[in-house]
C-alpha positions as a Python dict, from the first residue, in 0.01 Angstrom:
ca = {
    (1, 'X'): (0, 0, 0),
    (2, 'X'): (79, 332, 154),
    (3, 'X'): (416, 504, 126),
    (4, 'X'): (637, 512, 433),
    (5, 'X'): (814, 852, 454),
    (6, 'X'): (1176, 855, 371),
    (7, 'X'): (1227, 1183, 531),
    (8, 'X'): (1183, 1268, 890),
    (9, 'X'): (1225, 1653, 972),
    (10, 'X'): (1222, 1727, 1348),
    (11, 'X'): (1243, 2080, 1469),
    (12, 'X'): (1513, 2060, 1717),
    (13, 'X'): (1496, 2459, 1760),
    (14, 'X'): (1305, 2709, 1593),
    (15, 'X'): (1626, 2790, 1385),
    (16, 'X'): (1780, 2418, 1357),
    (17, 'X'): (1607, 2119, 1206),
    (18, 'X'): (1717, 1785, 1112),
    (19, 'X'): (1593, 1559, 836),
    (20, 'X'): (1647, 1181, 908),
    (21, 'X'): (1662, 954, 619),
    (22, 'X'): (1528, 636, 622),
    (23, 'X'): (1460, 412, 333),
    (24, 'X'): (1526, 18, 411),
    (25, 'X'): (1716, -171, 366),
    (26, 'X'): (2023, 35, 228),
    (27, 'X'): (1847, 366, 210),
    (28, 'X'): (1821, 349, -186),
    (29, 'X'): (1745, 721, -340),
    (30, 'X'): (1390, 642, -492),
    (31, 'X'): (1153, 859, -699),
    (32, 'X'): (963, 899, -316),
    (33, 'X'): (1289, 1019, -128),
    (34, 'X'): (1343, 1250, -435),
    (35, 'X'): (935, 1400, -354),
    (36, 'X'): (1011, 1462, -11),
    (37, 'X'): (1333, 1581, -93),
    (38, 'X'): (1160, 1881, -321),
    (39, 'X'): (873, 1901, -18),
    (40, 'X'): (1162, 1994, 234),
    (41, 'X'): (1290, 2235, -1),
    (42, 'X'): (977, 2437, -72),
    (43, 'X'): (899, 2409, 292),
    (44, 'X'): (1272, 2535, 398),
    (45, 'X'): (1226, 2883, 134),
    (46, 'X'): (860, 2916, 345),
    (47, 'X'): (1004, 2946, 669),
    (48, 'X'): (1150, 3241, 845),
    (49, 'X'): (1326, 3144, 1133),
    (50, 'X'): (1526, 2854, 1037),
    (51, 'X'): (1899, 2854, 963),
    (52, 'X'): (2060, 2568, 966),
    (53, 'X'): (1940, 2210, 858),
    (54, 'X'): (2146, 1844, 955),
    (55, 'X'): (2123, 1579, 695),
    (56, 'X'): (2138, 1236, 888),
    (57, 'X'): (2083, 841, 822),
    (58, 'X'): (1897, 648, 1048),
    (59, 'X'): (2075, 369, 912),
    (60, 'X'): (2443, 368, 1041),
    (61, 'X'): (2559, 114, 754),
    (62, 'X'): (2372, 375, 506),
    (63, 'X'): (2358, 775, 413),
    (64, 'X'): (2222, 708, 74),
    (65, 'X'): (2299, 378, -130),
    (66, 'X'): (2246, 481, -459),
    (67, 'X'): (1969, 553, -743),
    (68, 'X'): (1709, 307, -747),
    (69, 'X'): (1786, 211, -1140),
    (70, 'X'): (1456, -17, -1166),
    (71, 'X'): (1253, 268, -1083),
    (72, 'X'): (1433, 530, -1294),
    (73, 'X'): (1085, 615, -1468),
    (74, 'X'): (840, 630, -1244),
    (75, 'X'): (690, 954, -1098),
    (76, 'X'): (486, 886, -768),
    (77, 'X'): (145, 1034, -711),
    (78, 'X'): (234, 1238, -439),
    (79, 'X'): (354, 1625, -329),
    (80, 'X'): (681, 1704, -461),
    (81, 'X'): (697, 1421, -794),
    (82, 'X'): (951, 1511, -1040),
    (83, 'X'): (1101, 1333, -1334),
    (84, 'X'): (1467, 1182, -1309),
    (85, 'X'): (1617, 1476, -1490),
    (86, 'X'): (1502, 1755, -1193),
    (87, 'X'): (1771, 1640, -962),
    (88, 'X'): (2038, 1893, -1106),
    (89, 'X'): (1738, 2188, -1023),
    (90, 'X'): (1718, 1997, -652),
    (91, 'X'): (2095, 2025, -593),
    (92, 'X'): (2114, 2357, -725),
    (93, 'X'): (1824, 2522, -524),
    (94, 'X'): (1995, 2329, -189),
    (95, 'X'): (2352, 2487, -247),
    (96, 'X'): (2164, 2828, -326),
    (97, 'X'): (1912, 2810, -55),
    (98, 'X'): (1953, 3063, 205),
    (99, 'X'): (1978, 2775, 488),
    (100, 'X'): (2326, 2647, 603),
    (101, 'X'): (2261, 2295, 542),
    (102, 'X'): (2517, 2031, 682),
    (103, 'X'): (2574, 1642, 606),
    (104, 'X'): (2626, 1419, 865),
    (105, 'X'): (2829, 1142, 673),
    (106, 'X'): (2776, 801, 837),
    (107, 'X'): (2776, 491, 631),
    (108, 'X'): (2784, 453, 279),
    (109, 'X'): (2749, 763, 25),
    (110, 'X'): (2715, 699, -344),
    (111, 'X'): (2609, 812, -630),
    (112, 'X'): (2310, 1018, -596),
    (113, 'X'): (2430, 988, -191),
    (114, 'X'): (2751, 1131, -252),
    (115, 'X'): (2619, 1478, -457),
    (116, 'X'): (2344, 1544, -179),
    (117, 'X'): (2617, 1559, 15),
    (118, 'X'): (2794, 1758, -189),
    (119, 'X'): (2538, 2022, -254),
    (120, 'X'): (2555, 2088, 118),
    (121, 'X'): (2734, 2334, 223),
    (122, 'X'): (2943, 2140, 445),
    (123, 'X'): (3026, 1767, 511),
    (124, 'X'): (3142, 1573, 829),
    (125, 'X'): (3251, 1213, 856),
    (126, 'X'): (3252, 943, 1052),
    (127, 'X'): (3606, 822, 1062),
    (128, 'X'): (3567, 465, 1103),
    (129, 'X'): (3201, 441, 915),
    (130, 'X'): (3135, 689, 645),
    (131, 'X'): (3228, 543, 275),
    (132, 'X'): (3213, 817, -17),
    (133, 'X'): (3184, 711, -408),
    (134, 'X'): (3095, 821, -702),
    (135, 'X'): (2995, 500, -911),
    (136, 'X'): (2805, 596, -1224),
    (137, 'X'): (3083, 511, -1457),
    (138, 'X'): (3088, 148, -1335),
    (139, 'X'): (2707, 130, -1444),
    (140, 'X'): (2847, 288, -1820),
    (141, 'X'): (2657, 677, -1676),
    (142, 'X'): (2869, 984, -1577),
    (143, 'X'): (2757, 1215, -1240),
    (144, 'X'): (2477, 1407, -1326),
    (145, 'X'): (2387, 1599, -1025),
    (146, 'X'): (2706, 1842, -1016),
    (147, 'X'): (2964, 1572, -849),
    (148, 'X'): (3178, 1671, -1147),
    (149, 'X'): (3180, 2041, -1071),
    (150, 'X'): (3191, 2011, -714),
    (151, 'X'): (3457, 1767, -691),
    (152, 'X'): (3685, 1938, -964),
    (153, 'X'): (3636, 2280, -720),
    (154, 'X'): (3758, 2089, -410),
    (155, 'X'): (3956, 1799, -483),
    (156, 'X'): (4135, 1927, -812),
    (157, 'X'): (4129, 1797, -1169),
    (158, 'X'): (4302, 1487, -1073),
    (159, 'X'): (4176, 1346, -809),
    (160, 'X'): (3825, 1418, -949),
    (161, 'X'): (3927, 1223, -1199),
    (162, 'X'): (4047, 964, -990),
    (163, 'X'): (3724, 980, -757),
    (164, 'X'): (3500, 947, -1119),
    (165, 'X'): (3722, 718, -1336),
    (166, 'X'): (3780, 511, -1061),
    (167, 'X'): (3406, 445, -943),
    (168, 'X'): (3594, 301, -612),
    (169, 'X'): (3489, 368, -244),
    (170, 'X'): (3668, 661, -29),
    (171, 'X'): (3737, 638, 354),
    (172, 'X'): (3662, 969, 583),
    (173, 'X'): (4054, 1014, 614),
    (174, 'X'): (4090, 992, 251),
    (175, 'X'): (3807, 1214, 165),
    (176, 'X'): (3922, 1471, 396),
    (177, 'X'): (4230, 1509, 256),
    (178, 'X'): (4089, 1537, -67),
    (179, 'X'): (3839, 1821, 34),
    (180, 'X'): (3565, 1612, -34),
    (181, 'X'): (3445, 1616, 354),
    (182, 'X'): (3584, 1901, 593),
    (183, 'X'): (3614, 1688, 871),
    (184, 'X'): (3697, 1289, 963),
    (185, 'X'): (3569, 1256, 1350),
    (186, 'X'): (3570, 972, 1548),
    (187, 'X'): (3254, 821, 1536),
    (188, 'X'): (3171, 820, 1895),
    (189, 'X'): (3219, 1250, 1888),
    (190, 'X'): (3019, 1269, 1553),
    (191, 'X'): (2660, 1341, 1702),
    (192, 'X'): (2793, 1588, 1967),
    (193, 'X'): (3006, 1786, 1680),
    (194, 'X'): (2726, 1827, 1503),
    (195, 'X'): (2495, 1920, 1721),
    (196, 'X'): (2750, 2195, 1852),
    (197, 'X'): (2835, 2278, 1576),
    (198, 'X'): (2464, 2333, 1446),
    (199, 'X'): (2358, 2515, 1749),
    (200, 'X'): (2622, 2746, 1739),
    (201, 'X'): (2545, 2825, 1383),
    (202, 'X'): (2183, 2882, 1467),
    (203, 'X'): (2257, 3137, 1748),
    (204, 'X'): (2366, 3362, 1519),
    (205, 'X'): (2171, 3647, 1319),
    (206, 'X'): (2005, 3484, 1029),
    (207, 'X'): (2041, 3797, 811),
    (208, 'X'): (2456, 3772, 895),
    (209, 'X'): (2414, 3394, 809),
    (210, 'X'): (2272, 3462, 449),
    (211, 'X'): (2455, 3698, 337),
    (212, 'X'): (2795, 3512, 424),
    (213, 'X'): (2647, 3226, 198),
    (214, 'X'): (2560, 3437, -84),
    (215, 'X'): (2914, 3560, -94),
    (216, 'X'): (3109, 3239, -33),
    (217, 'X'): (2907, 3114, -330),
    (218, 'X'): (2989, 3406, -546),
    (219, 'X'): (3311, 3357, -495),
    (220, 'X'): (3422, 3041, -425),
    (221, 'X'): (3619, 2804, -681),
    (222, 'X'): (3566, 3004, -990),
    (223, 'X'): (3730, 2808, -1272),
    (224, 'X'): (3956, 2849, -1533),
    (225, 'X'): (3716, 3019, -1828),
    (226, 'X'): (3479, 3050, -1556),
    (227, 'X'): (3235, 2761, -1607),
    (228, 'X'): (3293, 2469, -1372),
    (229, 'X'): (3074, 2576, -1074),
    (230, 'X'): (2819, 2792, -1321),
    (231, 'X'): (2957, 3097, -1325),
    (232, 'X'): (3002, 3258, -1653),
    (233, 'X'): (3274, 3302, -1802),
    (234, 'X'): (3491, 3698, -1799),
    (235, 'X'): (3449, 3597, -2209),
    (236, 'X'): (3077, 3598, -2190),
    (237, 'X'): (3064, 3932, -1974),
    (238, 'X'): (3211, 4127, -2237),
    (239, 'X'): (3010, 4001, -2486),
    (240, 'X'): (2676, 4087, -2308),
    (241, 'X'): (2904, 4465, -2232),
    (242, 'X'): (2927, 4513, -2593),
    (243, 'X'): (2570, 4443, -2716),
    (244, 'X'): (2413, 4659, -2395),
    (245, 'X'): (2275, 4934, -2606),
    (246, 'X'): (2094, 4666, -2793),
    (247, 'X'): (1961, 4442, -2492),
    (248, 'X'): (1865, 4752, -2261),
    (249, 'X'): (1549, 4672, -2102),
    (250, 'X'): (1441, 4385, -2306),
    (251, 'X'): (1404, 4060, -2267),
    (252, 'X'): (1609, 3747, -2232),
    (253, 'X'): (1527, 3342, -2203),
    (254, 'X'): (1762, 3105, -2087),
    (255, 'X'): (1869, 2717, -2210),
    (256, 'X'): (2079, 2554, -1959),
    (257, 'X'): (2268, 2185, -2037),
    (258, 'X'): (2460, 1953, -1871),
    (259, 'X'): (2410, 1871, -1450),
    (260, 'X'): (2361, 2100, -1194),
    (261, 'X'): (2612, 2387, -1245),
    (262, 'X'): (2439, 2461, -1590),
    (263, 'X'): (2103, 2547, -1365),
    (264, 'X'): (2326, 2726, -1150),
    (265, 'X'): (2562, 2927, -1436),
    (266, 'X'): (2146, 3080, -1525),
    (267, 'X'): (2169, 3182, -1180),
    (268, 'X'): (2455, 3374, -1151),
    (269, 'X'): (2355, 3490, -1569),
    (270, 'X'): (2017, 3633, -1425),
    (271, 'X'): (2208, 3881, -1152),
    (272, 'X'): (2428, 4021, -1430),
    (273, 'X'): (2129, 4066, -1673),
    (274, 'X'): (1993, 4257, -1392),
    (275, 'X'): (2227, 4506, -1332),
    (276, 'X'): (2262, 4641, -1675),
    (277, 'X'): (1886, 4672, -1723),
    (278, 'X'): (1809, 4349, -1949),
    (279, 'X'): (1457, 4133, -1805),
    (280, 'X'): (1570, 3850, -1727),
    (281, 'X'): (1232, 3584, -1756),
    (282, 'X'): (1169, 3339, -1508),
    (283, 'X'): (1050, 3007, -1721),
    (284, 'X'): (1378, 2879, -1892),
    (285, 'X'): (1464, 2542, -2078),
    (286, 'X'): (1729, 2280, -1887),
    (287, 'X'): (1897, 1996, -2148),
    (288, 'X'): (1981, 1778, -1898),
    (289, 'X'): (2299, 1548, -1929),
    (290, 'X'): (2148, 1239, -1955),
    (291, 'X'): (2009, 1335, -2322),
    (292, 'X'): (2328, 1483, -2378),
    (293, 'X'): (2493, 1120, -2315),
    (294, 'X'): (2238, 916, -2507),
    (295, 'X'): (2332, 1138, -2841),
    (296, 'X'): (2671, 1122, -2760),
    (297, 'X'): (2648, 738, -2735),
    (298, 'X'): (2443, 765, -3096),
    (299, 'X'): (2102, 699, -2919),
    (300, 'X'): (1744, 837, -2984),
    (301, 'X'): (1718, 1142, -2802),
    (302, 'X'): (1375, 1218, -2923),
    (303, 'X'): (1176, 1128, -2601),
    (304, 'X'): (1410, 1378, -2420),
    (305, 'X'): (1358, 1602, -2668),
    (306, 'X'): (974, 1563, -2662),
    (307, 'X'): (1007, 1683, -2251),
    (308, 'X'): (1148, 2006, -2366),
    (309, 'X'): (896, 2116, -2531),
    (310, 'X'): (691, 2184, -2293),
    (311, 'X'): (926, 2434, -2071),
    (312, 'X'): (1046, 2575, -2424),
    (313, 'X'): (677, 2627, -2524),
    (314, 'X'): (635, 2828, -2199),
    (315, 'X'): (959, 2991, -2229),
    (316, 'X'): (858, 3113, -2583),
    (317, 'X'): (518, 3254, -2459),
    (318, 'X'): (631, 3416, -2149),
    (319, 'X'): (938, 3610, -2378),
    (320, 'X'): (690, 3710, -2624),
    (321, 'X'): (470, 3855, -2356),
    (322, 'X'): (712, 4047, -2183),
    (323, 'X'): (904, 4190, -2553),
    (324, 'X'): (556, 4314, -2651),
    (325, 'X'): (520, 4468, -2267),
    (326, 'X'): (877, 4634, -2272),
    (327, 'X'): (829, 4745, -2658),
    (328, 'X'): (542, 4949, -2515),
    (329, 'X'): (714, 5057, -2228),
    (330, 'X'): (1047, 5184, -2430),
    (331, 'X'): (759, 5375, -2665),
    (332, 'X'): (628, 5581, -2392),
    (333, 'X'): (948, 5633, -2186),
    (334, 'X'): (1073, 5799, -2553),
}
């Protein structure tokens, strides 16, 4: 049986797309959506002139239901596959990407609905429609796709807690007020803000438009110790400042853990490798949480394990290439 698309992209202008999903009956986040998802991506970092991209439902009861559980494991044979455990890279590369990317919140948003919202960069509501939740600890899971770090960043310790604990649905009024959407609109003026609001965002210089989002995301909701929206830690900086004279242009792997702000703390790691002459490599090794919660629960983590080895394998090789390159290079620059 063929595969109906879950996404529909249409090219409104040059500059502003929208990406419709549809997946009936409730619009269920399957390992096919999740494809497509990863297809849009690598087609969005191809393209030159766009600069701003709509998420929408086509189902007004539905943005995105939920993970389909009974289809955790299965990867689909098409452009874009990825295990479970690649939706913290997804979110990551979305909130990074150099697109303004918008949600248009209509319907229900949980779970794995509520963080692709979240990794966009902003969020409107339908007032009398939209319904926000994050439900994994009802089903005995915690968020693994950077609700945690978002929502601590924009609703506050607290309420996070109370959004996660709680596992209970969120009206647009509430979530506004919480920070979790910017905006509750009417329903009826929901299309027509959008849409304004996305053309006037794509009339402006893409260059202007990128560089605003790299900056926001520098600096926006650093935490406490520095972690909580992957951004390392004033602690860490020294440390790498004391050992420079022994890192100096060699160099350096990466392992990640946890959701999506791990991925992302590599990220901002990589720029400040950079800048005092240390090679950062690009293959790196991601532990993602839900191995972390099976050996916290006391379960075998071995199968998770055995997926590692493959990126740490490559990680391995491509660090031992590139210390034998630089060893030579140090040699002659002597």
């Amino acid at each position: 049986m063929p595969t109906k698309n879950r996404l529909t992209v249409s090219k409104v202008t040059p500059a502003y797309w929208r990406a419709v999903i549809e997946n009936p009956p409730i619009n269920l986040y399957d390992p096919e959506m999740f494809a497509e998802l990863n297809v849009l991506m690598d087609t969005i970092d191809l393209d030159t002139e766009l600069k701003v991209l709509v998420f929408e439902s086509a189902n007004p009861d539905y943005f995105v239901a939920h993970y389909d559980l009974e289809r955790a494991e299965v990867i689909p044979d098409q452009p874009g596959a990825a295990e479970f455990s690649a939706w913290p890279k997804f979110v990551t590369r979305l909130a990074q990407s150099r697109v303004v990317s918008v949600a248009k919140l209509r319907g229900r948003a949980r779970a794995h609905g509520s963080e692709l919202a979240l990794a966009c960069d902003m969020r409107f509501a339908s007032r009398e429609n939209a319904v926000l939740a994050q439900v994994e600890v009802g089903a005995a899971v915690v968020p693994g796709g950077g609700a945690t770090e978002w929502l601590c960043a924009l609703a506050g310790r607290s309420r996070a807690l109370e959004i996660i604990c709680g596992a209970n649905d969120f009206d647009a009024d509430t979530a506004e007020k919480y920070g979790w959407v910017n905006r509750s609109i009417p329903d009826a003026e929901l299309d027509d803000f959008v849409d304004d609001f996305a053309r006037r965002v794509a009339s402006f210089e893409k260059r202007a438009l990128e560089l605003a989002k790299k900056l926001v995301n520098a600096r926006a909701g650093r935490a406490v110790g520095g972690g909580s929206l992957g951004l390392h830690s004033a602690v860490l900086k020294n440390a790498i400042d004391w050992v420079y004279p022994e890192w100096n242009r060699k160099a350096a792997g990466f392992v990640s853990y946890g959701s999506a702000m791990g991925a992302r703390s590599v990220q901002q790691l990589r720029q400040t490798l950079i800048e005092i002459q240390v090679a950062p490599i690009r293959s790196s090794v991601h532990i993602p949480v839900a191995t972390l919660w099976a050996h916290y629960q006391g379960a075998d983590v071995d199968a998770g394990l055995a997926e590692l080895a493959a990126p740490a394998g490559a990680m391995i090789d491509d660090l031992l290439w590139w210390t034998a390159a630089l060893k030579t290079a140090r040699a002659n620059a002597s």
